[in-house]
py3Dmol code that shows the C-alpha trace and the ligand (Angstrom):
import py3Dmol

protein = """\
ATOM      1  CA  UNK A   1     235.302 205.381 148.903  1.00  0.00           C
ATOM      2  CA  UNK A   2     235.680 208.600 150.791  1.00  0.00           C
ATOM      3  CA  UNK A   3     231.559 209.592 151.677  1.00  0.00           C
ATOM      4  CA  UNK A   4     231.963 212.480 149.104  1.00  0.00           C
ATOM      5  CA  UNK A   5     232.366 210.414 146.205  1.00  0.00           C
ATOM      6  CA  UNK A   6     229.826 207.803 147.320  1.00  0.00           C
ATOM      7  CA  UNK A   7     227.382 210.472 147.331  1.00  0.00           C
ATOM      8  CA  UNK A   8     228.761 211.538 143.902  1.00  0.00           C
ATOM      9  CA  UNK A   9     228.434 208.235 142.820  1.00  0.00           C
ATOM     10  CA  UNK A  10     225.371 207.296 143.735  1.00  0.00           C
ATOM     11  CA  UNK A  11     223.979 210.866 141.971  1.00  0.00           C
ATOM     12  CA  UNK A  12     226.064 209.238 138.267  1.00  0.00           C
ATOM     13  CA  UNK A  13     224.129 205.708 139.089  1.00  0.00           C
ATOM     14  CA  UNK A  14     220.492 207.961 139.668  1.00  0.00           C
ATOM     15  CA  UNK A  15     221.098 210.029 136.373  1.00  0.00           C
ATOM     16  CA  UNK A  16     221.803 207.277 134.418  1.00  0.00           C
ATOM     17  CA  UNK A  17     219.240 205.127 135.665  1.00  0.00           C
ATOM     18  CA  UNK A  18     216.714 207.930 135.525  1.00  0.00           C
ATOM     19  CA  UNK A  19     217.964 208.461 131.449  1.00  0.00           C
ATOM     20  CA  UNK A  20     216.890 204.923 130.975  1.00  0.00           C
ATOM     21  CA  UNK A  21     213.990 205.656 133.020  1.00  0.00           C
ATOM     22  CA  UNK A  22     212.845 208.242 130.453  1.00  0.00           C
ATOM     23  CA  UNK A  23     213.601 205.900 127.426  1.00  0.00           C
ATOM     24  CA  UNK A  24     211.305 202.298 129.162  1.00  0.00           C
ATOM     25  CA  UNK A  25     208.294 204.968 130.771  1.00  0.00           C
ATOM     26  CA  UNK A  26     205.728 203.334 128.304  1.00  0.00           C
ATOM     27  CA  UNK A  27     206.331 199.677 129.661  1.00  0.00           C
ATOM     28  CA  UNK A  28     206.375 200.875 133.184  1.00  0.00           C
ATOM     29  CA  UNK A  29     202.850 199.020 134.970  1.00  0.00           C
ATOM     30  CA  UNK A  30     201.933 201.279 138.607  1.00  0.00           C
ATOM     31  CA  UNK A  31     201.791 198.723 141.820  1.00  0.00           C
ATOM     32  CA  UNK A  32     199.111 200.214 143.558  1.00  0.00           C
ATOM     33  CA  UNK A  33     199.195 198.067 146.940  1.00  0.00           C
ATOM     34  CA  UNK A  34     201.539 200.324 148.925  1.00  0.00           C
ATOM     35  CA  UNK A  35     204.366 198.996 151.370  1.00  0.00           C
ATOM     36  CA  UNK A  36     202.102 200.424 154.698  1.00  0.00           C
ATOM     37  CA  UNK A  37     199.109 200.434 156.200  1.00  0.00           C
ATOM     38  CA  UNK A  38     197.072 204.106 156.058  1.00  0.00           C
ATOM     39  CA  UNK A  39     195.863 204.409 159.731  1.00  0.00           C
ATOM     40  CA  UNK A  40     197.801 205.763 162.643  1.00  0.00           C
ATOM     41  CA  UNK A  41     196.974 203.796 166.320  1.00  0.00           C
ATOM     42  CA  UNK A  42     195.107 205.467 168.939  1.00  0.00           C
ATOM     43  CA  UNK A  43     197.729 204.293 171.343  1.00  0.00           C
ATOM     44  CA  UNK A  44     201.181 203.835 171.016  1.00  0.00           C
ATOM     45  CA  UNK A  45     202.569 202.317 173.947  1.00  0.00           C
ATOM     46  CA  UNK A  46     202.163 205.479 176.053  1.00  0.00           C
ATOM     47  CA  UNK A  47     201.705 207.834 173.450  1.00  0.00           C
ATOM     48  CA  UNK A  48     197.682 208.529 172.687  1.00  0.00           C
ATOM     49  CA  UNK A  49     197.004 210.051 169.467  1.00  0.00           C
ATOM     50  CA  UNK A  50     193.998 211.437 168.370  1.00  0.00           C
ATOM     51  CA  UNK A  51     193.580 211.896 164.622  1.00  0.00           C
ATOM     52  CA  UNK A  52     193.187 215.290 162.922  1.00  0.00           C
ATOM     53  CA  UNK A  53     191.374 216.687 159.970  1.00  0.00           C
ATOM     54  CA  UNK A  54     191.505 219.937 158.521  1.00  0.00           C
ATOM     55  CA  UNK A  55     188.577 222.784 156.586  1.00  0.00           C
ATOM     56  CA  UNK A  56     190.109 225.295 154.067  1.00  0.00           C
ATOM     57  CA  UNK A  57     187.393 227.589 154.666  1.00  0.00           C
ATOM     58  CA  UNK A  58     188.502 230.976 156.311  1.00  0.00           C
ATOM     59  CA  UNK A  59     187.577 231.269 160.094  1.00  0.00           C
ATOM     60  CA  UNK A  60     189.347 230.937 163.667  1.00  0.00           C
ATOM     61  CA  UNK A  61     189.527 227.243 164.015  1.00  0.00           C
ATOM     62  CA  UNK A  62     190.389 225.164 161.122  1.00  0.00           C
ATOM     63  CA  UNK A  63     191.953 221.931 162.288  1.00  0.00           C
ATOM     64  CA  UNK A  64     189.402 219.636 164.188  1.00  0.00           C
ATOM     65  CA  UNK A  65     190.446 216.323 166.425  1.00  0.00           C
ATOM     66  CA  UNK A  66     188.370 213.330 164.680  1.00  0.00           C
ATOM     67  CA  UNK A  67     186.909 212.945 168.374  1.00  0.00           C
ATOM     68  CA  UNK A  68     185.588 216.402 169.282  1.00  0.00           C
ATOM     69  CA  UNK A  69     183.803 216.850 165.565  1.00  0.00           C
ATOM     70  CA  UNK A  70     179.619 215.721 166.163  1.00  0.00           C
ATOM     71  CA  UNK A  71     179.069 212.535 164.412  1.00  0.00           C
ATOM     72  CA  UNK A  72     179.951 213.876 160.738  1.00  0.00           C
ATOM     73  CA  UNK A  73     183.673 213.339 160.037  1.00  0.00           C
ATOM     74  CA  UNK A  74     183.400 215.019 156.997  1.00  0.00           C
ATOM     75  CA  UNK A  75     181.943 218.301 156.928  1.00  0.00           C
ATOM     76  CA  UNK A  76     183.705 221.444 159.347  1.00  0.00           C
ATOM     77  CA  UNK A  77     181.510 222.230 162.385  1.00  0.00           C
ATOM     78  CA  UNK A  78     181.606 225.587 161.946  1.00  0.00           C
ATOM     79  CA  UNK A  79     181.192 226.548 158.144  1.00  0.00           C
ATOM     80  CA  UNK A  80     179.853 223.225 156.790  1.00  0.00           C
ATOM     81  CA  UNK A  81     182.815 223.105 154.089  1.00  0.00           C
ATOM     82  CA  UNK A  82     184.637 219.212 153.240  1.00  0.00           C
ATOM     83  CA  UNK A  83     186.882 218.508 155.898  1.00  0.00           C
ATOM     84  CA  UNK A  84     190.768 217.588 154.692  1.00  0.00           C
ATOM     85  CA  UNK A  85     193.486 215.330 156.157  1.00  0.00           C
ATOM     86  CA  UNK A  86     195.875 217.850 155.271  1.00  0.00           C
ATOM     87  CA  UNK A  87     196.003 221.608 156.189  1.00  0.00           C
ATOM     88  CA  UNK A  88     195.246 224.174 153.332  1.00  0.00           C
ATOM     89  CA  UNK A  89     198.971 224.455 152.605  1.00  0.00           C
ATOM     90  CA  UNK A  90     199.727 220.559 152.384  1.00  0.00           C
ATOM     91  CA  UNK A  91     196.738 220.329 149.931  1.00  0.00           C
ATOM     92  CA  UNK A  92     197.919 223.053 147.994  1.00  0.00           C
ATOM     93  CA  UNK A  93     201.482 221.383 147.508  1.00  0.00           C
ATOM     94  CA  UNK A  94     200.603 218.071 146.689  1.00  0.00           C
ATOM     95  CA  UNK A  95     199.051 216.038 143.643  1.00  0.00           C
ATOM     96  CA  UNK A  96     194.890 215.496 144.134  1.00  0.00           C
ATOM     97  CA  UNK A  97     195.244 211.732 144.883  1.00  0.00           C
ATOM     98  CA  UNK A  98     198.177 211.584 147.474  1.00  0.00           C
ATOM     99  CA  UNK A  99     197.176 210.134 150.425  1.00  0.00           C
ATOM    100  CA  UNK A 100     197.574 211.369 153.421  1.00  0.00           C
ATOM    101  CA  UNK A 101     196.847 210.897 157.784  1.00  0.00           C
ATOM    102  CA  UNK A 102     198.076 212.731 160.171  1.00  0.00           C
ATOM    103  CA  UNK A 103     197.859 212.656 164.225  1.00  0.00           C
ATOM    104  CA  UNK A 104     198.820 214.068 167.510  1.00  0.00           C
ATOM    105  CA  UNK A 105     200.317 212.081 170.056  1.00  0.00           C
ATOM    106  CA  UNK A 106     200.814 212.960 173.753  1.00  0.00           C
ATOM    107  CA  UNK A 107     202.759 211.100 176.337  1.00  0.00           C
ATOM    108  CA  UNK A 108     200.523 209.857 179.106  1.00  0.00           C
ATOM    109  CA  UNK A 109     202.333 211.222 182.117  1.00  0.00           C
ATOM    110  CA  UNK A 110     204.175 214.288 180.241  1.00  0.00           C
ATOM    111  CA  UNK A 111     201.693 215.762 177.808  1.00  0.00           C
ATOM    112  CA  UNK A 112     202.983 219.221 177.682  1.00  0.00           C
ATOM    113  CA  UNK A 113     204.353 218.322 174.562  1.00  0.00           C
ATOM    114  CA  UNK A 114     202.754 217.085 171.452  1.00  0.00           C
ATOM    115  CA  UNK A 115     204.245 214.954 168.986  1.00  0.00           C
ATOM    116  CA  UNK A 116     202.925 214.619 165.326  1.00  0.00           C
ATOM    117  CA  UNK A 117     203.213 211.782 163.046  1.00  0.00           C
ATOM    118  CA  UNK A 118     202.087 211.900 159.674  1.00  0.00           C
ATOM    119  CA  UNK A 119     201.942 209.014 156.569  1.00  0.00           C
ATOM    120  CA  UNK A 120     202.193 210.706 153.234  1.00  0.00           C
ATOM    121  CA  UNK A 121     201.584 208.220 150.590  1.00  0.00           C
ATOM    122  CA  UNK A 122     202.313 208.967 147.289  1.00  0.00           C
ATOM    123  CA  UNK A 123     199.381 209.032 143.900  1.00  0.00           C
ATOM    124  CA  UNK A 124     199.477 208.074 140.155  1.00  0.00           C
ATOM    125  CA  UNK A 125     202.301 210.264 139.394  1.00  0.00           C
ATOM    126  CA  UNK A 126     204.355 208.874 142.436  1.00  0.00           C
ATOM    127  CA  UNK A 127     205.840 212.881 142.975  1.00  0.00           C
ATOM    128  CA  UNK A 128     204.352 213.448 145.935  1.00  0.00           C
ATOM    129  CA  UNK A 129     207.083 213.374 147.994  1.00  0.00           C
ATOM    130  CA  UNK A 130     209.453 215.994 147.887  1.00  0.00           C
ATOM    131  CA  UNK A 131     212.847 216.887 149.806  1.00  0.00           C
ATOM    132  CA  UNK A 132     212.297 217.114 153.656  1.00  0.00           C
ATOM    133  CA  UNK A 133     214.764 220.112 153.400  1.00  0.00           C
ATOM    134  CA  UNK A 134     212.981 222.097 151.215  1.00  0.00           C
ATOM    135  CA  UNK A 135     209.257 221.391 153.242  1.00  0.00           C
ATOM    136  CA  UNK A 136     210.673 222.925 156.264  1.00  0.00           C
ATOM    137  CA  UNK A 137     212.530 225.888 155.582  1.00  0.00           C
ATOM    138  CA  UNK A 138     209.066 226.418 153.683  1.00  0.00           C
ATOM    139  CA  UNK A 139     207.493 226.420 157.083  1.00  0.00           C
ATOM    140  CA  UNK A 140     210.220 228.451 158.182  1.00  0.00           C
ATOM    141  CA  UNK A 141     212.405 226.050 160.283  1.00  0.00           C
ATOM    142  CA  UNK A 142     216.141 226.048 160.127  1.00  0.00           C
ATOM    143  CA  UNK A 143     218.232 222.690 160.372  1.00  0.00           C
ATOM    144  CA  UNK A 144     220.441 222.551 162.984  1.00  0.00           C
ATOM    145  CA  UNK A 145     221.842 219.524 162.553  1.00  0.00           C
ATOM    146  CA  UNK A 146     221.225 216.239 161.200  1.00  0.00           C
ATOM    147  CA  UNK A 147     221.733 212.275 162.129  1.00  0.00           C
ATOM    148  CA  UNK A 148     220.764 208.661 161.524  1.00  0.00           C
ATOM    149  CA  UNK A 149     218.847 207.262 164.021  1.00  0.00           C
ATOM    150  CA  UNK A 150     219.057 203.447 164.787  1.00  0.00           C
ATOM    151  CA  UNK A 151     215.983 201.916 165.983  1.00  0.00           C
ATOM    152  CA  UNK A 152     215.588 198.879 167.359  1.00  0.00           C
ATOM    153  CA  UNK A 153     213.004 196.165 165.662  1.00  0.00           C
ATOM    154  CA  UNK A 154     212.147 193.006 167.064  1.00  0.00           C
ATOM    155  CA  UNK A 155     213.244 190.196 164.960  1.00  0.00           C
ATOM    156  CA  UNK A 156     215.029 191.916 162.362  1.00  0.00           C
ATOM    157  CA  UNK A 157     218.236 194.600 161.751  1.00  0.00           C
ATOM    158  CA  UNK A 158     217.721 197.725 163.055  1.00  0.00           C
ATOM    159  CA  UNK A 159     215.520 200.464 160.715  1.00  0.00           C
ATOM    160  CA  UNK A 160     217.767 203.562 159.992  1.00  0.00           C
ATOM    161  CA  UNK A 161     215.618 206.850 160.422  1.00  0.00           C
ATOM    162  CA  UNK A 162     216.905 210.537 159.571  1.00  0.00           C
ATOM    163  CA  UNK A 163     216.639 213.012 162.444  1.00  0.00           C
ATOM    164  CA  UNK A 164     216.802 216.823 161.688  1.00  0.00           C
ATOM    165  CA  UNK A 165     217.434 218.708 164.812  1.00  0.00           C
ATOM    166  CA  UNK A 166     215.423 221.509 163.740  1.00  0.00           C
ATOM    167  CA  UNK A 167     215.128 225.534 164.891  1.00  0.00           C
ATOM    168  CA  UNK A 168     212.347 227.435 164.504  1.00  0.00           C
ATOM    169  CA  UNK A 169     212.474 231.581 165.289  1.00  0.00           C
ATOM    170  CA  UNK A 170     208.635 232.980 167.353  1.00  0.00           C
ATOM    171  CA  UNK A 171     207.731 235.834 168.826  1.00  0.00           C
ATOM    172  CA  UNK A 172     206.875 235.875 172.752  1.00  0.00           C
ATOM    173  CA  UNK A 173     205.439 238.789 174.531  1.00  0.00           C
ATOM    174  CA  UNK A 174     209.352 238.690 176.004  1.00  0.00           C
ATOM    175  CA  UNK A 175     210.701 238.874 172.759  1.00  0.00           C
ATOM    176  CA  UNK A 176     211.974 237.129 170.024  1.00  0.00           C
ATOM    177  CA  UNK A 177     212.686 233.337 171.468  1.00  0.00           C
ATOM    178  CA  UNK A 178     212.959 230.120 169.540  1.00  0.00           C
ATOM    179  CA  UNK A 179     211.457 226.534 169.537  1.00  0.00           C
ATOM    180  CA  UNK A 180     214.083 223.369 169.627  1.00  0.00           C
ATOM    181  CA  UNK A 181     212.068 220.710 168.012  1.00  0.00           C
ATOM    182  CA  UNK A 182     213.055 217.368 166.242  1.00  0.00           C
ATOM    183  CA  UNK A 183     211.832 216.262 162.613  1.00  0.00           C
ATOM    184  CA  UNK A 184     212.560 212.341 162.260  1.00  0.00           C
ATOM    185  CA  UNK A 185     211.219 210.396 158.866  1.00  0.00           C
ATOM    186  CA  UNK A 186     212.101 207.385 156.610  1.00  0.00           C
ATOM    187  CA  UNK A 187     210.574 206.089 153.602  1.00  0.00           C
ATOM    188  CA  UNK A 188     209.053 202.607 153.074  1.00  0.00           C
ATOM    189  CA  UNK A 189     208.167 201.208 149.067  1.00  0.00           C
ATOM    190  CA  UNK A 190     207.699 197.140 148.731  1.00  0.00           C
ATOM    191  CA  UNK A 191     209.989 195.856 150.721  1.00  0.00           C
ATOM    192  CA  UNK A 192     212.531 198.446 150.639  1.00  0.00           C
ATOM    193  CA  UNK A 193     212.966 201.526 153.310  1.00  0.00           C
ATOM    194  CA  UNK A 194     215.324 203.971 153.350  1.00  0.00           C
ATOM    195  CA  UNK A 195     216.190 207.340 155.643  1.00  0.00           C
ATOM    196  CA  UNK A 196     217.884 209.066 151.994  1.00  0.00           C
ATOM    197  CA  UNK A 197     215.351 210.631 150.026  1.00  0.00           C
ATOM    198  CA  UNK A 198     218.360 210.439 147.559  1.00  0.00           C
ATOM    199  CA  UNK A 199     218.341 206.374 147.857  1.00  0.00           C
ATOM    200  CA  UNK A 200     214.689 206.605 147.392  1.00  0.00           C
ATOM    201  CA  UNK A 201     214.805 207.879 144.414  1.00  0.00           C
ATOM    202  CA  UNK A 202     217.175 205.689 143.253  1.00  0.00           C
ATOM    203  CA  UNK A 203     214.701 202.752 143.947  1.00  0.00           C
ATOM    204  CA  UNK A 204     212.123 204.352 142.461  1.00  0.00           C
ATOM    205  CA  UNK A 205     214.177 204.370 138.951  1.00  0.00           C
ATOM    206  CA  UNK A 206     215.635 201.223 139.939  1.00  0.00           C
ATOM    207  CA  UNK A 207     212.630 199.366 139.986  1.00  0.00           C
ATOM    208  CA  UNK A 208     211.300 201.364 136.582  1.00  0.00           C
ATOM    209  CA  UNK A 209     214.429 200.194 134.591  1.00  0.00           C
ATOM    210  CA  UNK A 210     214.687 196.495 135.867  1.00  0.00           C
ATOM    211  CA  UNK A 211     211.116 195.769 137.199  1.00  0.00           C
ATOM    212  CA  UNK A 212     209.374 197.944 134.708  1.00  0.00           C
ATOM    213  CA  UNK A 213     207.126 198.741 137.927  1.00  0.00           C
ATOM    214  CA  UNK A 214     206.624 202.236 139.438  1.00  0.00           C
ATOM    215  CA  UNK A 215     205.336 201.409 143.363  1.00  0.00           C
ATOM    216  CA  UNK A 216     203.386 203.802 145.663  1.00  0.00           C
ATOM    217  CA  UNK A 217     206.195 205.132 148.437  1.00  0.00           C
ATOM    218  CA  UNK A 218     205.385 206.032 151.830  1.00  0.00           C
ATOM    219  CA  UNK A 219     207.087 209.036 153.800  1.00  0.00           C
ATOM    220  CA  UNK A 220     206.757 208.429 157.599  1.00  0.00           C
ATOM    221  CA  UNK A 221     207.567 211.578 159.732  1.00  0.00           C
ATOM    222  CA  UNK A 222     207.491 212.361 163.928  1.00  0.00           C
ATOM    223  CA  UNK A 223     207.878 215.327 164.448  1.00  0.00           C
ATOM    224  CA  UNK A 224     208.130 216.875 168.306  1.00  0.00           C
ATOM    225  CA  UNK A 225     210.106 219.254 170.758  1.00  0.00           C
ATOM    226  CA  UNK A 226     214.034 218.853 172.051  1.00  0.00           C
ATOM    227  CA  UNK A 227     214.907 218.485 175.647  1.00  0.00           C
ATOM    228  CA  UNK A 228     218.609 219.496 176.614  1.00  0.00           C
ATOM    229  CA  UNK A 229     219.502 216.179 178.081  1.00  0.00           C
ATOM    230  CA  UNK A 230     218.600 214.320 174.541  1.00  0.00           C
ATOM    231  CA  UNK A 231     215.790 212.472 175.648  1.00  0.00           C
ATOM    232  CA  UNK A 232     213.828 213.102 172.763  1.00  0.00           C
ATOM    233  CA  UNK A 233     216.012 210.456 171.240  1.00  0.00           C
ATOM    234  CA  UNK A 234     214.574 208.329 173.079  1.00  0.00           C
ATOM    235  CA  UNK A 235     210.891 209.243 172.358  1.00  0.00           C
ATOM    236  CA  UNK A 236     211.647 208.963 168.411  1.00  0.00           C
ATOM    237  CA  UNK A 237     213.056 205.559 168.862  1.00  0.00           C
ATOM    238  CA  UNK A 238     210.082 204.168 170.844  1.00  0.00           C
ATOM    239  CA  UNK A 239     207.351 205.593 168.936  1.00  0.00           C
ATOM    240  CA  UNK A 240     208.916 204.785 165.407  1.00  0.00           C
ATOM    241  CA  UNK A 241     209.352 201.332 166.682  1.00  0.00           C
ATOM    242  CA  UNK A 242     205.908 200.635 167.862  1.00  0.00           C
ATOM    243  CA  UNK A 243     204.465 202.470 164.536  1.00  0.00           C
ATOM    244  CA  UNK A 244     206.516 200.236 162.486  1.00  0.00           C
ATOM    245  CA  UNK A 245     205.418 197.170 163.823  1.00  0.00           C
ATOM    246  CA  UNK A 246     201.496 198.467 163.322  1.00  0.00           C
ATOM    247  CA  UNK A 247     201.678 199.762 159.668  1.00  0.00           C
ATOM    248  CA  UNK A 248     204.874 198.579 158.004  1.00  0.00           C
ATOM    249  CA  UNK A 249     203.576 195.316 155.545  1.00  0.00           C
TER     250      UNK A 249
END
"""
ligand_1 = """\
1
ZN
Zn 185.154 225.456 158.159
"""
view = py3Dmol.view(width=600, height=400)
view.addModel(protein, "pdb")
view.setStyle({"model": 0}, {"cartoon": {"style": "trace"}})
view.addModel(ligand_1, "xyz")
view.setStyle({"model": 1}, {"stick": {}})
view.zoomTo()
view.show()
């Protein structure tokens, strides 16, 4: 099959399993013990991450590194509000009981620039996840391009992760100038992980219709800068390969 009608294909198989979906909801039991691990590694490999959290409250500074807030994680420094894993935004978006971590990595001998990797895991409803696409050019990047990453895991096939090449417009006190960054994520239920949010929510009717179960799915995103010589590539496959191996069940 040409990749068109694959992809037309697979959309016939996801409405009809999604019809049936609608008709067996009642018989459908939630799996609550998700396909990952929530924490993100204070090292990986030569990456260091330090965990953030976030106050809605309206002031200056609102996201907080886990090691620079005094003692309380839980309460903002500066206004005493509850302190978020998620920005204002994020929280806004998603259902109350998706959970969520997020962190900023930096390379130990080139820490100019960050890297952020983020675990999203979905709630009860199991809608927290929506299309990458339409997330970003909310935050106003453009998509430059996009590709499927192979990485490399020990002992098994390789995982497939999407890369978005991404663009995003700024201001400089030069003028208008841009920022070349990279989004890479995949998604990981019970034993199942995918790069196609498309495919994933084709498991996630698949496994209502057959299995009568609805599981908890986990979207896994790095998210960095571009270098001109494609290096990045590089940096997505070794830090998605040592992540996997810590939180992947
Ligand atoms: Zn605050």
């Amino acid at each position: 099959m040409q990749p068109k009608h694959r992809h037309l294909a697979l959309v016939l198989i996801l409405l009809a399993a999604t019809a049936l979906a609608l008709a067996f909801t009642v018989d459908v039991s939630l799996v609550d013990q998700p396909g990952v691990r929530m924490m993100l590694p204070a090292q990986l490999g030569e990456w260091r991450g330090r965990e953030l959290r976030y106050c809605h409250g309206e002031h200056e500074k609102r996201e907080f590194f886990l090691d620079e807030l005094p003692g309380d994680f839980t309460r903002c420094p500066t206004c005493g509000a509850p302190l978020h894993h998620m920005s204002k935004e994020e929280y806004d978006a998603l259902p109350k009981d998706t959970e969520f971590i997020k962190s900023q990595y930096r390379h130990q001998a080139d820490d100019q620039r960050p890297t952020f990797v983020t675990i999203v895991l979905t709630g009860r409803d199991r809608e927290s996840i929506h299309r990458p696409e339409r997330c970003l050019s909310g935050q106003g990047f453009s998509i430059a391009s996009t590709q499927v990453l192979d990485v490399p895991i020990e002992g098994r096939k390789p995982l497939r992760v999407m890369v978005f090449n991404t663009i995003r417009p700024i201001m400089t006190p030069q003028g208008p100038g841009r920022i070349d960054g990279y989004y890479a994520y995949w998604f990981v239920g019970q034993h199942r992980e995918t790069p196609y949010h498309l495919e994933r929510m084709f498991w996630l009717a698949w496994d209502r219709v057959i299995n009568s179960v609805a599981h908890r799915w986990a979207y896994i995103s790095v998210a960095g800068q571009r270098d001109p010589e494609g290096k990045y590539l590089e940096e997505i496959r070794e830090i998605v390969s040592r992540l996997h191996s810590e939180i992947v069940l």
